[in-house]
DSSP file (Angstrom, degrees, kcal/mol; ACC not computed):
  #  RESIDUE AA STRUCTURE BP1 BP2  ACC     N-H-->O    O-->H-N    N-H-->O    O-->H-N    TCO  KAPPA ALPHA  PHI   PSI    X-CA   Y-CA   Z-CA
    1    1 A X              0   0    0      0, 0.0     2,-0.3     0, 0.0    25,-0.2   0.000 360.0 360.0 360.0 140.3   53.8  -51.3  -44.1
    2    2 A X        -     0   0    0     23,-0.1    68,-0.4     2,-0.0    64,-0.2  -0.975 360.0-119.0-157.5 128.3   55.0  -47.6  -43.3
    3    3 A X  E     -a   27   0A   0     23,-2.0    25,-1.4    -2,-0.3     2,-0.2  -0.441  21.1-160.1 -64.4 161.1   58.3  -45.6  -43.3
    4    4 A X  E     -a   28   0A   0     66,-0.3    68,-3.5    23,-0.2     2,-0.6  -0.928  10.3-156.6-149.7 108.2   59.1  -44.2  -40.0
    5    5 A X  E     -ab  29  72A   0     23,-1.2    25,-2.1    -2,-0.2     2,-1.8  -0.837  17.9-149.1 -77.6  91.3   62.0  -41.0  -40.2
    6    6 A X    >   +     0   0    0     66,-3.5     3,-0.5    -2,-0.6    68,-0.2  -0.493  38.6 176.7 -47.0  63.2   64.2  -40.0  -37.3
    7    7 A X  G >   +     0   0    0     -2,-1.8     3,-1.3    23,-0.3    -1,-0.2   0.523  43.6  86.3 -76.3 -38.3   63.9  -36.8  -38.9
    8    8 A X  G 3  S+     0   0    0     22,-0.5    -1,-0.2     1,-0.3    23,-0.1   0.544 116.7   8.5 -69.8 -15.3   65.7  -34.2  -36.8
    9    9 A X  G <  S+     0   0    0     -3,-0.5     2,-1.4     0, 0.0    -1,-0.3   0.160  97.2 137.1-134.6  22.3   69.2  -34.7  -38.2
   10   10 A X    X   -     0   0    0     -3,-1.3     3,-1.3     1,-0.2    -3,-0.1  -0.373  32.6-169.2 -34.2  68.6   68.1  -37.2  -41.4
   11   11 A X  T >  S+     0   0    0     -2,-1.4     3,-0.6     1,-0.3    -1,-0.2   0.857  76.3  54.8 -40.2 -33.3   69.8  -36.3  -44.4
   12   12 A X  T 3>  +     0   0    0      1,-0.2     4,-2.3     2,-0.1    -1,-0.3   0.044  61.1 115.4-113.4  41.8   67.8  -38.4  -46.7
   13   13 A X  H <> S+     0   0    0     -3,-1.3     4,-1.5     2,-0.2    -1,-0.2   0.801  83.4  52.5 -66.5 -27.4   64.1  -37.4  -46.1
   14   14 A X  H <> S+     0   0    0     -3,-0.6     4,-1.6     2,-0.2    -1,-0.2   0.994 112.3  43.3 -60.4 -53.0   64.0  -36.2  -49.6
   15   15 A X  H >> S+     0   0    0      1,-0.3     4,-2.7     2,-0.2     3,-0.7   0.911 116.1  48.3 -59.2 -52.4   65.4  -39.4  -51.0
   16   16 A X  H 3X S+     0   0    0     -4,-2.3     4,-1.6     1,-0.3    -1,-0.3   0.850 114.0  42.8 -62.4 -46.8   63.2  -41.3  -48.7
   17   17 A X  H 3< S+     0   0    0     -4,-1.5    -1,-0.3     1,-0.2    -2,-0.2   0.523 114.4  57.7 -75.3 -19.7   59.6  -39.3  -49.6
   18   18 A X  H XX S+     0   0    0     -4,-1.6     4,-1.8    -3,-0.7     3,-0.8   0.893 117.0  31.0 -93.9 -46.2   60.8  -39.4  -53.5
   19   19 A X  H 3X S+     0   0    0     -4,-2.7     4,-0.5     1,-0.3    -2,-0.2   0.849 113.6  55.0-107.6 -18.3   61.0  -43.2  -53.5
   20   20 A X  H 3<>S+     0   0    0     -4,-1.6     5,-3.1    -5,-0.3    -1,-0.3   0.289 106.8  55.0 -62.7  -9.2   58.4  -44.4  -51.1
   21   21 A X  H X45S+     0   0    0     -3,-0.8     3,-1.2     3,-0.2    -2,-0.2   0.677  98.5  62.4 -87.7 -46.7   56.1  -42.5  -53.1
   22   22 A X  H 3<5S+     0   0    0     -4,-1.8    -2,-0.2     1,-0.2     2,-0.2   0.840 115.6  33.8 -37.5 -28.8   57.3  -44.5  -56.1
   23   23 A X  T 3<5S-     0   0    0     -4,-0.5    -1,-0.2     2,-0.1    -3,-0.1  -0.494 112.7-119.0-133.7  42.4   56.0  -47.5  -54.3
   24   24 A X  T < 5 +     0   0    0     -3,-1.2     2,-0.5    -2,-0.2    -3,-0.2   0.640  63.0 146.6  -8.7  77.3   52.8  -45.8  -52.5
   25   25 A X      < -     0   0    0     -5,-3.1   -22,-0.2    19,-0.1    -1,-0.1  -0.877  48.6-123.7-136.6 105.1   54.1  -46.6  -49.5
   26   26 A X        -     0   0    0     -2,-0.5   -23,-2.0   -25,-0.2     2,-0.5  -0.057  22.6-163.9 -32.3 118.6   53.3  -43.8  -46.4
   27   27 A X  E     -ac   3  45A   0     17,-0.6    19,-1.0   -25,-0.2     2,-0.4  -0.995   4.9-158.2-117.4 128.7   56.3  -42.3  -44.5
   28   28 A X  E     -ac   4  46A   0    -25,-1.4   -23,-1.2    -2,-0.5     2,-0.6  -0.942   9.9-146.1 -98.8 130.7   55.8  -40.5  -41.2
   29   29 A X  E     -ac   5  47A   0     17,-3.2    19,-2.1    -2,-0.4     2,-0.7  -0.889  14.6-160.1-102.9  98.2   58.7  -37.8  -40.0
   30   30 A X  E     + c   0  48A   0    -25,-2.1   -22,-0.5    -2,-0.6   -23,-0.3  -0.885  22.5 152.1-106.7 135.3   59.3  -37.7  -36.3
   31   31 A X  E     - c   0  49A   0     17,-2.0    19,-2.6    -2,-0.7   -25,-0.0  -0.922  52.5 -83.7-145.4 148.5   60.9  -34.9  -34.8
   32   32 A X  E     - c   0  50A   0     -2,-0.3     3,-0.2    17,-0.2    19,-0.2   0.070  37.3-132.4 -27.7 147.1   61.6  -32.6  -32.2
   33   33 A X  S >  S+     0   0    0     17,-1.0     3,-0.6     1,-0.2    -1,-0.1   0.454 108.3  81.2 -97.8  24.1   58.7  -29.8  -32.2
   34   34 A X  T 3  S+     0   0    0     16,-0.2    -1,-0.2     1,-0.1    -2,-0.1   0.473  93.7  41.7  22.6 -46.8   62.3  -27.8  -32.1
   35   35 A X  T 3  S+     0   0    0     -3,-0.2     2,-0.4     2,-0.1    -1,-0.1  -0.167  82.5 147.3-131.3  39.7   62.5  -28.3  -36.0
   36   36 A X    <   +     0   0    0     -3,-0.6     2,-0.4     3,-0.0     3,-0.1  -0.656  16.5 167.8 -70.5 133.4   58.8  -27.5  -36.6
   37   37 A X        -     0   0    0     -2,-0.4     3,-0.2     1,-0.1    -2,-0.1  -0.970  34.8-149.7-147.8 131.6   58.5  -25.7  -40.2
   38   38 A X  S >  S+     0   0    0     -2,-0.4     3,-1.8     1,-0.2    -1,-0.1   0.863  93.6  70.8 -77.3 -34.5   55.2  -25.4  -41.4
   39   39 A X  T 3  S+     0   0    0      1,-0.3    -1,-0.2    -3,-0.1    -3,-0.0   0.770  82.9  73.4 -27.2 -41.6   57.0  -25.7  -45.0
   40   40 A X  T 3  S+     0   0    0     -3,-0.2     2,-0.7     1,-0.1    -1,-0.3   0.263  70.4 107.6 -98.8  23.0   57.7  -29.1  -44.5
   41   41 A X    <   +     0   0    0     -3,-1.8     2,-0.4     6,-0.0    -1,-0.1  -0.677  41.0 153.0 -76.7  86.0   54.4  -30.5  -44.9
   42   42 A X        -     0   0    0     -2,-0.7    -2,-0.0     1,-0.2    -3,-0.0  -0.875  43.3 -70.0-150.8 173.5   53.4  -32.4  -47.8
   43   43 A X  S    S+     0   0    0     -2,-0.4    -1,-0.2     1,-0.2     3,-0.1   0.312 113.2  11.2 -65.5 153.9   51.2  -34.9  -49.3
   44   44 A X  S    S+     0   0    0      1,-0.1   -17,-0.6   -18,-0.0     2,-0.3   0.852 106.2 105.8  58.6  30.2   51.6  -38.5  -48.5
   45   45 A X  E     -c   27   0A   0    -19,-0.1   -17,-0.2    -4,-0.1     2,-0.2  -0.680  53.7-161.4-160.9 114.2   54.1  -37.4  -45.5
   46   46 A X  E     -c   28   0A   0    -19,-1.0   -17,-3.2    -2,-0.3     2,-0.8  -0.540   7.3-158.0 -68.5 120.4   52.8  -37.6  -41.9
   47   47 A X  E     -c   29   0A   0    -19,-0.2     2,-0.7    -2,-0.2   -17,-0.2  -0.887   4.7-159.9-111.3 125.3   55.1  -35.3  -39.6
   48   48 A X  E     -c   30   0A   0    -19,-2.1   -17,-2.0    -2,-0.8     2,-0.2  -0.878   9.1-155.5-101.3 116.0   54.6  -36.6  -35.9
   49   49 A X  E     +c   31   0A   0     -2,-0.7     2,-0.4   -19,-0.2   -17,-0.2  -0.452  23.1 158.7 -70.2 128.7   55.9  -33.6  -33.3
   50   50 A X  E     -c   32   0A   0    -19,-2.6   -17,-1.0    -2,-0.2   -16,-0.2  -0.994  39.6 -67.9-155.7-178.9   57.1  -34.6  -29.6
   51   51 A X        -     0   0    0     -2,-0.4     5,-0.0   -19,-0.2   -17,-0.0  -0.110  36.8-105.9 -68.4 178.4   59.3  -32.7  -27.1
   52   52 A X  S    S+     0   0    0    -20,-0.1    -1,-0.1   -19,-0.1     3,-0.1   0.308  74.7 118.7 -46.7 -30.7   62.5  -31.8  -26.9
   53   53 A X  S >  S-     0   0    0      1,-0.1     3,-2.7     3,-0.1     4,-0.2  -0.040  72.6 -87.1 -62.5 138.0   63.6  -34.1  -24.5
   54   54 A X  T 3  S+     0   0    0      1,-0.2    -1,-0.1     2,-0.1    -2,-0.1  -0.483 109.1   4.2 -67.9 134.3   66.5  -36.9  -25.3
   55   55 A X  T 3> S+     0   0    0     -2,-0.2     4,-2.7    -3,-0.1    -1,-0.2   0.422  91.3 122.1  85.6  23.1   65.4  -40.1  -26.8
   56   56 A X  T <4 S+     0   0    0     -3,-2.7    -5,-0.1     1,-0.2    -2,-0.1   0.405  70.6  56.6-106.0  31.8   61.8  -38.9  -27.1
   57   57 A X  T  > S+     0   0    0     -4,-0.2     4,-0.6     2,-0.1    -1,-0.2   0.352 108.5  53.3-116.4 -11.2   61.8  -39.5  -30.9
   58   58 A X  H  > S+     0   0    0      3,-0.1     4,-2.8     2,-0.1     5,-0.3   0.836 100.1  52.1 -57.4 -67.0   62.6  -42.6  -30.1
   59   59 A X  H  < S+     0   0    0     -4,-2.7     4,-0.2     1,-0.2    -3,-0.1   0.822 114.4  40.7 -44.7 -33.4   60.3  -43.4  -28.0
   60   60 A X  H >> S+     0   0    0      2,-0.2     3,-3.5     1,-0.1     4,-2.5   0.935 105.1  60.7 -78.8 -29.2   57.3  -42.5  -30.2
   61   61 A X  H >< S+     0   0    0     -4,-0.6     3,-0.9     1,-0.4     4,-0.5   0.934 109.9  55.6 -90.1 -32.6   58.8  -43.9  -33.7
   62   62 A X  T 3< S+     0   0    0     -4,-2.8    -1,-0.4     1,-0.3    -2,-0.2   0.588 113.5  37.2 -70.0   3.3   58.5  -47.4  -31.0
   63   63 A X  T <4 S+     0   0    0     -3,-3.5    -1,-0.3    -5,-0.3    -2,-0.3   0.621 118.2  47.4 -89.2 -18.1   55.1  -46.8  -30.5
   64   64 A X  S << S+     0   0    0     -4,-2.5     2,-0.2    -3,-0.9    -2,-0.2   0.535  99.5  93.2 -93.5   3.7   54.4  -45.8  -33.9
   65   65 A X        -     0   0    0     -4,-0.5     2,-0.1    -5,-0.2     6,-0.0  -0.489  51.2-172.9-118.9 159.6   56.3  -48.7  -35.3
   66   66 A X        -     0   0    0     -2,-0.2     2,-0.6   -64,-0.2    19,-0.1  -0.489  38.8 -77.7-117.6-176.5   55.1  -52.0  -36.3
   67   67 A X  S    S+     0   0    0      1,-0.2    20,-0.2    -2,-0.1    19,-0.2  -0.868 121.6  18.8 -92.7 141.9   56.8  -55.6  -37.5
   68   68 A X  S    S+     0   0    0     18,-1.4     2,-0.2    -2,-0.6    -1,-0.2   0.225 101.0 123.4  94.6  -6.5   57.9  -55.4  -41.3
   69   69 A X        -     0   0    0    -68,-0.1    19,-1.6    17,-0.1    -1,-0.4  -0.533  64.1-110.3 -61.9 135.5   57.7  -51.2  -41.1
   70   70 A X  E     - d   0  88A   0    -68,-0.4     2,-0.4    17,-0.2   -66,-0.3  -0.694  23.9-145.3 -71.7 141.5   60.8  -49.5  -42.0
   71   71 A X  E     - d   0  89A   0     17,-2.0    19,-3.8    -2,-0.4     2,-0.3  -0.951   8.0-165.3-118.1 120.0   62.9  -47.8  -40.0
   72   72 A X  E     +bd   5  90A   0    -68,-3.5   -66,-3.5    -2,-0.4     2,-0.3  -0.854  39.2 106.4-117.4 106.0   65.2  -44.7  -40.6
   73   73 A X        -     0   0    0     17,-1.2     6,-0.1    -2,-0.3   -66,-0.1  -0.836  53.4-152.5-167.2 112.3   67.8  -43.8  -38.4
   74   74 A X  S    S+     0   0    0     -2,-0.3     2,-0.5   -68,-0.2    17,-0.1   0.418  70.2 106.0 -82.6   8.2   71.5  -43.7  -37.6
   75   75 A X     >  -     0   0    0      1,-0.2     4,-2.1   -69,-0.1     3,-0.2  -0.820  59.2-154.4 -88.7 116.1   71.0  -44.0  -33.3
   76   76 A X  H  > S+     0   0    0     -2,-0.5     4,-3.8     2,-0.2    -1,-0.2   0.883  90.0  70.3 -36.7 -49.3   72.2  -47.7  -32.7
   77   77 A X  H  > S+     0   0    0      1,-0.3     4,-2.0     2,-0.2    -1,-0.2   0.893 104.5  34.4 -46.1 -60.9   70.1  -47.4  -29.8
   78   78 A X  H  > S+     0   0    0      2,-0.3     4,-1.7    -3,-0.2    -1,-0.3   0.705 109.5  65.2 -61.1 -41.0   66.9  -47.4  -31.8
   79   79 A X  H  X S+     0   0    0     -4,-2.1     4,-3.3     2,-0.2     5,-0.3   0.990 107.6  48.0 -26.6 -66.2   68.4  -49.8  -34.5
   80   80 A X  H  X S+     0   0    0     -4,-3.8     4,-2.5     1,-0.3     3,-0.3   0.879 109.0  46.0 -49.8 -58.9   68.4  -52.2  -31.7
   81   81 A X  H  X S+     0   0    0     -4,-2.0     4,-1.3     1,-0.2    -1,-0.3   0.863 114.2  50.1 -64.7 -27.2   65.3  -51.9  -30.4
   82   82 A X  H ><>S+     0   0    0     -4,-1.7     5,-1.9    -3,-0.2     3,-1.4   0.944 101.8  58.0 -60.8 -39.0   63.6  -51.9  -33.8
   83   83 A X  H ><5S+     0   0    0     -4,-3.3     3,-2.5    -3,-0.3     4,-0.5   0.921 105.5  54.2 -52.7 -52.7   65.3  -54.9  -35.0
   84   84 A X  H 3<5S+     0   0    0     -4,-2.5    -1,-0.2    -5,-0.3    -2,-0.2   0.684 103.8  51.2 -47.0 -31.9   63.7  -56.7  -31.9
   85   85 A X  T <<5S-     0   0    0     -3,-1.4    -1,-0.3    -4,-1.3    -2,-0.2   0.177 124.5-109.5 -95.3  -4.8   60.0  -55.5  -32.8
   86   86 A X  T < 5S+     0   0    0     -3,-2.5   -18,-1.4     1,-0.2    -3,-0.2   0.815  71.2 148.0  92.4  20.6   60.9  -57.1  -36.4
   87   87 A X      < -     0   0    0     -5,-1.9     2,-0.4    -4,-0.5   -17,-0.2  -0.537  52.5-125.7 -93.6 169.1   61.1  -53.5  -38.1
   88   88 A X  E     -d   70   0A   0    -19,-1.6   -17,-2.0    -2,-0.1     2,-0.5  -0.911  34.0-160.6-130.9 122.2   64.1  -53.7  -41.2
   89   89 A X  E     -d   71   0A   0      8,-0.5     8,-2.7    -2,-0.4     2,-0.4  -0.911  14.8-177.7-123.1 123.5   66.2  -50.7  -40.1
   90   90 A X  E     -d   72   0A   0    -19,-3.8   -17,-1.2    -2,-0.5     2,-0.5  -0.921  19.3-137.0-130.2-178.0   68.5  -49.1  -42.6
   91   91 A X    >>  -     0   0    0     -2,-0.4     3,-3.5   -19,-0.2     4,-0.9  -0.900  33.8-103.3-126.2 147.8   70.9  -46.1  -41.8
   92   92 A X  T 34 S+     0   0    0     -2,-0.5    44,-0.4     1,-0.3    45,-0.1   0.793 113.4  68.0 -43.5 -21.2   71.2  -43.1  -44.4
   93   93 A X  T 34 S-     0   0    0      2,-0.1    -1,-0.3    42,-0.1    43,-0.2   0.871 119.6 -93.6 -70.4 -32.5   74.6  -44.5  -45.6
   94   94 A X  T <4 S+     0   0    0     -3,-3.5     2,-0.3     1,-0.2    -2,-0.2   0.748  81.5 112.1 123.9  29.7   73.4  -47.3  -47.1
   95   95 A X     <  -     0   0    0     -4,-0.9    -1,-0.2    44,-0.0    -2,-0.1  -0.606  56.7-128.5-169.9 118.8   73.4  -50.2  -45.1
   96   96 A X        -     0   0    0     -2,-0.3     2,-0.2    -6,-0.1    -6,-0.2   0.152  33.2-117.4 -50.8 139.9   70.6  -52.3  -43.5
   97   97 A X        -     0   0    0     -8,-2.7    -8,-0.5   -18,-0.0     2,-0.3  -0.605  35.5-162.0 -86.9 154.9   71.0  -53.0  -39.1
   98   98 A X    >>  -     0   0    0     -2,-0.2     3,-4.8   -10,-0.1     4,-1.7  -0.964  25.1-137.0-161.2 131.2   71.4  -56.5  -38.7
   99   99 A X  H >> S+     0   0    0      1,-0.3     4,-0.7    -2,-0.3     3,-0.6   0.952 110.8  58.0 -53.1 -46.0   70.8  -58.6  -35.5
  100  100 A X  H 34 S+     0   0    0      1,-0.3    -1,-0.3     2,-0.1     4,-0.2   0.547 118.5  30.5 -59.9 -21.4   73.8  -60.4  -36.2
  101  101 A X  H <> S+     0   0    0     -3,-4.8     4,-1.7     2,-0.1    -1,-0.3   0.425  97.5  81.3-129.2  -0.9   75.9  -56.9  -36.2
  102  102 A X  H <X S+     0   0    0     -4,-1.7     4,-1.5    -3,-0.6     5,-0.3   0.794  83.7  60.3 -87.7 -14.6   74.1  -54.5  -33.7
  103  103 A X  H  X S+     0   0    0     -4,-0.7     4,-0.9    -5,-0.2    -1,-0.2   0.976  99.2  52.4 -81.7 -38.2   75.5  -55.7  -30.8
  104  104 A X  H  > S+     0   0    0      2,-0.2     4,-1.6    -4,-0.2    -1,-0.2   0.786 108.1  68.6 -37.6 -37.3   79.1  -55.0  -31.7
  105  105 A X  H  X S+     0   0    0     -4,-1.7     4,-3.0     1,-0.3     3,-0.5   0.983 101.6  31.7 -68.8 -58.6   77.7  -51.7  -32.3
  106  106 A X  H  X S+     0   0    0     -4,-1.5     4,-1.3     1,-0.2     5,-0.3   0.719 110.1  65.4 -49.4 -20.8   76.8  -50.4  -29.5
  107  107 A X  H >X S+     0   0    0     -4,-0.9     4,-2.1    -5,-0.3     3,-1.7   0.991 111.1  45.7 -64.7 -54.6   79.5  -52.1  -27.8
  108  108 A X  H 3X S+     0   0    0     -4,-1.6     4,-3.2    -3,-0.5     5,-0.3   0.811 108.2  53.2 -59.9 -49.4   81.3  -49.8  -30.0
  109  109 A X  H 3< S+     0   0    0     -4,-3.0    -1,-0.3     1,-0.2    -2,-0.2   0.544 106.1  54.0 -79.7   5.1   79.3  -46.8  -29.3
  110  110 A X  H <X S+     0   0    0     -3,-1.7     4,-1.8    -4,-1.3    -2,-0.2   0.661 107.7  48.6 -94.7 -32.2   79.7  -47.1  -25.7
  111  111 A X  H  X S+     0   0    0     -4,-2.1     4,-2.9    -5,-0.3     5,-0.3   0.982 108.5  51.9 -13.7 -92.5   83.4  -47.2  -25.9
  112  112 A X  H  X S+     0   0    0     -4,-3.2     4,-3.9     1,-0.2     3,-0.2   0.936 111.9  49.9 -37.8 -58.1   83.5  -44.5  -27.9
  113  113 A X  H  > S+     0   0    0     -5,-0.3     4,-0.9     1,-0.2    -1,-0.2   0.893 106.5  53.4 -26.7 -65.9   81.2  -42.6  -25.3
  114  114 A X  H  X S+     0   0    0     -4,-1.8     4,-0.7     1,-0.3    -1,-0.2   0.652 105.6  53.3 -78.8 -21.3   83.1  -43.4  -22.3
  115  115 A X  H  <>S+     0   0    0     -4,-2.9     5,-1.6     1,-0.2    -1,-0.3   0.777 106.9  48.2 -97.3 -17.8   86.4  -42.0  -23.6
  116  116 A X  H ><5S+     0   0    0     -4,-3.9     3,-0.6    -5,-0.3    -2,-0.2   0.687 105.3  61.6 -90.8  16.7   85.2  -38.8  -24.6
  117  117 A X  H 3<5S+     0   0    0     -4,-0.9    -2,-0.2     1,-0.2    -3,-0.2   0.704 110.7  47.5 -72.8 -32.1   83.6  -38.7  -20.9
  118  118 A X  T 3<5S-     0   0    0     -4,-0.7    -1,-0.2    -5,-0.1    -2,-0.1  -0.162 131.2 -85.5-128.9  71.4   87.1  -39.0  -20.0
  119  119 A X  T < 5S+     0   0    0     -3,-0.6    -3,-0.2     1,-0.2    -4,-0.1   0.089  80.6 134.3 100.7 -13.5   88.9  -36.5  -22.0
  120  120 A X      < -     0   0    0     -5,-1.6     2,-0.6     1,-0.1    -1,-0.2   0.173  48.9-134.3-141.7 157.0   89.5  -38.3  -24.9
  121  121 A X        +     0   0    0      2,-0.0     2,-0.5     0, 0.0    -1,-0.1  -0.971  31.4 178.6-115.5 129.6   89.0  -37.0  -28.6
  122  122 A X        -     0   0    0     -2,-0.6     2,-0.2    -6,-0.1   -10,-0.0  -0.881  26.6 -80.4-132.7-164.6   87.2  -39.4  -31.0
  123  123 A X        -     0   0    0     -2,-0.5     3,-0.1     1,-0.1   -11,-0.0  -0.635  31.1-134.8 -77.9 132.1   86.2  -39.5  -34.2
  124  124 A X        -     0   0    0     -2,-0.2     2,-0.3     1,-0.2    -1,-0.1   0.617  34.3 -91.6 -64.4-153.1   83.3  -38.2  -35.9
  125  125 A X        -     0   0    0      3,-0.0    -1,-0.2     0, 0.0     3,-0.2  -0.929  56.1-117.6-103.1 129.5   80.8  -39.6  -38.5
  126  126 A X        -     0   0    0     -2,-0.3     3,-0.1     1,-0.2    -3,-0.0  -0.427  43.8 -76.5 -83.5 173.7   82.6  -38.6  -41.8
  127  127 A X        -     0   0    0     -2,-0.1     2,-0.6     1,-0.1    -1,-0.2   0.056  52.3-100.6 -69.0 139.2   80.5  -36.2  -44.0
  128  128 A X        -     0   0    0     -3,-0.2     2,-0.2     4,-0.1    -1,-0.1  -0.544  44.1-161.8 -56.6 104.9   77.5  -37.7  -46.1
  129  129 A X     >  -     0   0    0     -2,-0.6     4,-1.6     1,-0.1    -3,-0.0  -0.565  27.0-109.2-102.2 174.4   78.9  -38.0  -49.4
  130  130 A X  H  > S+     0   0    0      1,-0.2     4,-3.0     2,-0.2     5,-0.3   0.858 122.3  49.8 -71.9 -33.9   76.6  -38.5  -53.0
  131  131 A X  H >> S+     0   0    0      2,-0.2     4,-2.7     1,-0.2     3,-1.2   0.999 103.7  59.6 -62.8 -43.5   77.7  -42.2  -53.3
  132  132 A X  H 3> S+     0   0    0      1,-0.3     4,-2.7     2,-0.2    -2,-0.2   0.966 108.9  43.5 -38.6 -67.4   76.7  -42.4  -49.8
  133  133 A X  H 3X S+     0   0    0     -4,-1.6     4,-2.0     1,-0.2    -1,-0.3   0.910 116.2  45.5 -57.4 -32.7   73.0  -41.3  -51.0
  134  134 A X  H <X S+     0   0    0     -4,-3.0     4,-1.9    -3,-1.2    -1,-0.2   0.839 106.4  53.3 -91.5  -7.9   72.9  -43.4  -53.9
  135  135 A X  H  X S+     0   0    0     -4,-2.7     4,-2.0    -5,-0.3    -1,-0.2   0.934 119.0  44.6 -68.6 -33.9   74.1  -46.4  -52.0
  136  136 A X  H >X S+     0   0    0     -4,-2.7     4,-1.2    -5,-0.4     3,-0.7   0.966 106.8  53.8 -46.5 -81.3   71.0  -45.2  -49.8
  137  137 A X  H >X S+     0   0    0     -4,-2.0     3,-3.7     1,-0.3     4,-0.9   0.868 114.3  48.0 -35.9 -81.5   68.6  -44.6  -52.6
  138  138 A X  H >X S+     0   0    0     -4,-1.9     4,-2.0     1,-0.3     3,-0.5   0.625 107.5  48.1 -36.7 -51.6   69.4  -48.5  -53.9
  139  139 A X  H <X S+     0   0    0     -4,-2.0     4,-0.8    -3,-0.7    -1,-0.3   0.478 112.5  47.4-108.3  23.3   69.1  -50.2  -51.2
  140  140 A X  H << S+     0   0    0     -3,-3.7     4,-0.4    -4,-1.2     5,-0.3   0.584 115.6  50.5 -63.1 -22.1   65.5  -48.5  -50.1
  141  141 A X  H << S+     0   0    0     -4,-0.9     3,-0.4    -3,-0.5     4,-0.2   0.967 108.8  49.7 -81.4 -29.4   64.7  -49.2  -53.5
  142  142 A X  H >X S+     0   0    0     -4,-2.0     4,-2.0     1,-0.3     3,-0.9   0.986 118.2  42.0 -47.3 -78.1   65.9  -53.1  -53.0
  143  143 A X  H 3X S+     0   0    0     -4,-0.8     4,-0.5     1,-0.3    -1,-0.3   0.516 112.2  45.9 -77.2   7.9   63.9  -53.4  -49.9
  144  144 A X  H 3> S+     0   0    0     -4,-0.4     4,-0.9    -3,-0.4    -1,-0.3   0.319 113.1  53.4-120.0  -8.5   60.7  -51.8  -50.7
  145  145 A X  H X> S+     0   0    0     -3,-0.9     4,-2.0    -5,-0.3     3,-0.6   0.960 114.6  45.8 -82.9 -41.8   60.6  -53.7  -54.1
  146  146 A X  H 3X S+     0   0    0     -4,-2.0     4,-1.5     1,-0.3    -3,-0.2   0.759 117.1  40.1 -45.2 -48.5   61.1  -56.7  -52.0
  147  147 A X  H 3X S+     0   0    0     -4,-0.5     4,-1.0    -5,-0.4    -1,-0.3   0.741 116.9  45.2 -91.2  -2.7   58.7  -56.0  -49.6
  148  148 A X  H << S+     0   0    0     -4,-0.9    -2,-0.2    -3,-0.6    -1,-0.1   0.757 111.4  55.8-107.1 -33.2   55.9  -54.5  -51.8
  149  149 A X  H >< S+     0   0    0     -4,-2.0     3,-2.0    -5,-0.3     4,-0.4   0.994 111.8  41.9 -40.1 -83.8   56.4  -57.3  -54.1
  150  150 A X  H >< S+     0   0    0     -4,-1.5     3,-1.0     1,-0.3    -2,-0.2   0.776 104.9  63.2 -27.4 -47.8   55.9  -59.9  -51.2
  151  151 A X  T 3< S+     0   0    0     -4,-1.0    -1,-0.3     1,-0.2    -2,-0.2   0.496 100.8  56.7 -84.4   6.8   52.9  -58.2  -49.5
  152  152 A X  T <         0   0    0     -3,-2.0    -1,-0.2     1,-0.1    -2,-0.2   0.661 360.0 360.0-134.2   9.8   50.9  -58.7  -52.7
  153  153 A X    <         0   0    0     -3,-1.0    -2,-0.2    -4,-0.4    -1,-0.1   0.195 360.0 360.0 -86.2 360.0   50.9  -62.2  -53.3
């Protein structure tokens, strides 16, 4: 079992690398080589570089990703496909993808899409607030006690 980071706009990589170490459990960062820092290397955190290109940090974190690996990421798109490979996907707000809900989403984020392709204003993502992070914090800590628990009986 291994965290897997959309990293390139992630808010909660700290949070994620602080509690996944509680639990020795390996997180890998992938990102654009666009947000390369040599700074941001450090032990027990894998950073995987790919291009530039749209959806090709997607594309590796589904090659890199396994079933019962976590998944961090707020593109639906990628929700979806993980949930399919059996990955447990949560989003930086605080709240686990679910088969049962992802399709609505994207219905939703194509919507959204198609009206600002024609002219249209919509709405943003509102701003990351601290309950937002702790709601975060909890339920990584809920699912990697859960799963680290399980995987060692």
């Amino acid at each position: 079992m291994k965290i897997l980071v959309d990293a390139d706009a992630c808010p909660v990589k700290e949070i994620t690398i602080k509690t996944a170490k509680k639990f020795s459990v390996p997180v890998t960062l992938v990102k654009s080589f666009s947000h390369f820092s040599p700074r941001d290397e450090q032990s027990g955190v894998k950073s995987v570089y790919v291009d530039t290109g749209a959806d090709s940090v997607d594309y590796r974190i589904m090659q890199l990703a396994n079933k019962k690996d976590i998944i961090i990421t707020q593109d639906y798109g990628l929700a979806s496909l993980a949930l399919g490979k059996g990955c447990i996907v949560l989003h930086h707000k605080g709240f686990p993808y679910r088969t049962s809900t992802i399709d609505e989403m994207l219905v939703m984020r194509h919507a959204n899409a198609k009206a600002r392709r024609s002219g249209k204003r919509t709405k943003g993502p509102k701003p990351l607030t601290d309950e937002d992070k702790e709601k975060y914090q909890d339920l990584l800590n809920t699912v990697l006690s859960e799963h680290t628990s399980s995987s060692s009986s």
